[in-house]
N, C-alpha and C positions, 0 to 999 in steps of 0.2 A: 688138607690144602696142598698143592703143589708148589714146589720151592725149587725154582731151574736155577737157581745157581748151587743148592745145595747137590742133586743131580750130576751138574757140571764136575763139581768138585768131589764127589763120592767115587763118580767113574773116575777121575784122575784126565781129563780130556779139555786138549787146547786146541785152538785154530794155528796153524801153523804160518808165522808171519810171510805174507805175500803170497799167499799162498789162497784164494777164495777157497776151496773143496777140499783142503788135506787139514789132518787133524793131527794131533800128535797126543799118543796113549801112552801115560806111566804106569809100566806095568811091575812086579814083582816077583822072584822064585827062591826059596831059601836067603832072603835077606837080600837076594842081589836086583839092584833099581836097573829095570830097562827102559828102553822108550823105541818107540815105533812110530811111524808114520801110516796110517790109515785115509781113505777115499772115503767121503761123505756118505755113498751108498754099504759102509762096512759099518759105521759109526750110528747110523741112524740104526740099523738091524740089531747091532749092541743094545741100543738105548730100548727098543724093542721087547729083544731078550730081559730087559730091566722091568718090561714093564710100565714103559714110558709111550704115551698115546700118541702116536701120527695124526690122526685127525681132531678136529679143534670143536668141544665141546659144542651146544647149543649156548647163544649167548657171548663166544668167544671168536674172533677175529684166527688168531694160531692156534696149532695144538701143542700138545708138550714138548714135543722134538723141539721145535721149529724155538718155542720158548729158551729150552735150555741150551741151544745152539746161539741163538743172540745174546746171552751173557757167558759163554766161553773168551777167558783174556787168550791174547794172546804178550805173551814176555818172551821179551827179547833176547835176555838171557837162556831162557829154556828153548827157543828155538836155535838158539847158538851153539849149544848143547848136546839136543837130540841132531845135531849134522854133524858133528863131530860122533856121533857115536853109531847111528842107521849104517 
């Protein structure tokens, strides 16, 4: 069964406050936390790469993206964050 919030939070991906189409990715190298800004069209190909369905079964309204994309938070702190740091 598919679980887009688990998805959301596996990738490490938030909606970026006021921001409709920018995502914001926590990513990691030898221990050190980064974070980036990403474009819906980088985001969606990610989740892709994951493995994660674009289009929306038989039976279903959305498909997976679209799913785990409506339960990404976005926090105020973490966007306060990642602009201090991009």
């Amino acid at each position: 069964m598919f679980d887009a919030a688990k998805v959301a939070e596996d990738m490490r991906i938030w909606w970026e406050n006021g921001s409709g189409d920018k995502f914001i990715l926590e990513q990691g190298v030898n221990g050190i936390t980064t974070w980036s800004t990403w474009n819906e069209t980088k985001v969606v190909k990610l989740m892709r790469s994951n493995y994660v369905r674009l289009k929306a079964r038989e039976n279903e309204t959305i498909g997976e993206v679209d799913r785990a994309k409506c339960v990404m938070p976005m926090p105020t702190k973490l966007h306060s964050r990642a602009s201090r740091v991009s």
